[in-house]
C-alpha positions as CSV (number, residue, x, y, z in Angstrom):
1,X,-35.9,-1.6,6.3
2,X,-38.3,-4.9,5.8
3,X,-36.9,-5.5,2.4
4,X,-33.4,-5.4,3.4
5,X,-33.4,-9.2,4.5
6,X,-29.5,-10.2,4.0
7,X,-26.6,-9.9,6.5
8,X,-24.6,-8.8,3.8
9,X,-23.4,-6.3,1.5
10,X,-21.0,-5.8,-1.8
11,X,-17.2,-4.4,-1.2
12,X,-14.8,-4.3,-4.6
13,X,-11.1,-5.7,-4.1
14,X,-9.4,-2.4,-6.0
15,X,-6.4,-4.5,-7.3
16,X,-8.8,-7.2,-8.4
17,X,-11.2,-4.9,-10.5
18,X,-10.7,-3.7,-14.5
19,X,-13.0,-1.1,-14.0
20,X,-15.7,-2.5,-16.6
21,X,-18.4,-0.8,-14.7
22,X,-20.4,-3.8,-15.1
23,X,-21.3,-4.0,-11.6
24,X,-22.1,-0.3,-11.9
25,X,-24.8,-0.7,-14.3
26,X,-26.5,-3.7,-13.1
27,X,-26.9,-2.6,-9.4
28,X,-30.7,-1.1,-9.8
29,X,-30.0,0.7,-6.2
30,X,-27.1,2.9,-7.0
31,X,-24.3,1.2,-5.1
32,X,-21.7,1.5,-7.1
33,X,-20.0,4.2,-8.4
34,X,-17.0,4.0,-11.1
35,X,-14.6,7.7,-10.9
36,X,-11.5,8.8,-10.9
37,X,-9.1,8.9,-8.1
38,X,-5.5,10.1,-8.3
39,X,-5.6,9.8,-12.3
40,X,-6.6,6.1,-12.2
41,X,-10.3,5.4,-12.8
42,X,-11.5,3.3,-9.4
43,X,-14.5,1.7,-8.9
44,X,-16.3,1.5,-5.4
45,X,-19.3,1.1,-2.7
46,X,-20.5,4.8,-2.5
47,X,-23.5,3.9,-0.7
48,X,-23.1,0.7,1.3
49,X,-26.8,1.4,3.3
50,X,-28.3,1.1,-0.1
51,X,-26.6,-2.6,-0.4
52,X,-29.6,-5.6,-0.3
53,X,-27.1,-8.1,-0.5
54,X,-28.8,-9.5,-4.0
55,X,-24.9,-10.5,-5.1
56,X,-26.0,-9.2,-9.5
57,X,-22.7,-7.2,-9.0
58,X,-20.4,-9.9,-7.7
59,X,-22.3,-12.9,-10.4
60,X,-21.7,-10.1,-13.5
61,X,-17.9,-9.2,-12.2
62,X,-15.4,-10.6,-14.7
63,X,-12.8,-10.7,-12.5
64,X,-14.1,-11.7,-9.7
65,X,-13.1,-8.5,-7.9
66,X,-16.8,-8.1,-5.8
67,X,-17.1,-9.9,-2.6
68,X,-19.9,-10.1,-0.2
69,X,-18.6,-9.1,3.2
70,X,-21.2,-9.0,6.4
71,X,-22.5,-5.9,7.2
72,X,-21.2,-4.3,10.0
73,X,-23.4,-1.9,12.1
């Protein structure tokens, strides 16, 4: 994809992350996706080929809990 520029893309650090779903609601391509796993709500890249690499999620992140990791493929 032409648009798809950066070498990177978003992955969440599960024990860093309160689950605020910030990251959720700023990502305008539908990357991230907040549900629950074992009875404990988890949030997580659902569609990492959707990633741009734009960072929103990781800037908005409270804790700090969003890192941009290269992408791999």
């Amino acid at each position: 994809m032409f648009w798809n520029k950066k070498k990177c893309i978003a992955n969440v650090m599960e024990g860093r992350c309160c689950n605020c779903r910030r990251c959720v609601r700023i990502c305008r391509h539908g990357v991230l996706e907040t549900c629950e796993v074992s009875g404990r709500m988890t949030t997580f890249v659902n569609r990492p080929e959707r990633c741009t690499g734009c960072g929103k999620c990781r800037a908005v992140c409270p804790e700090k809990a969003i890192e941009l990791i290269e992408k791999y493929g």
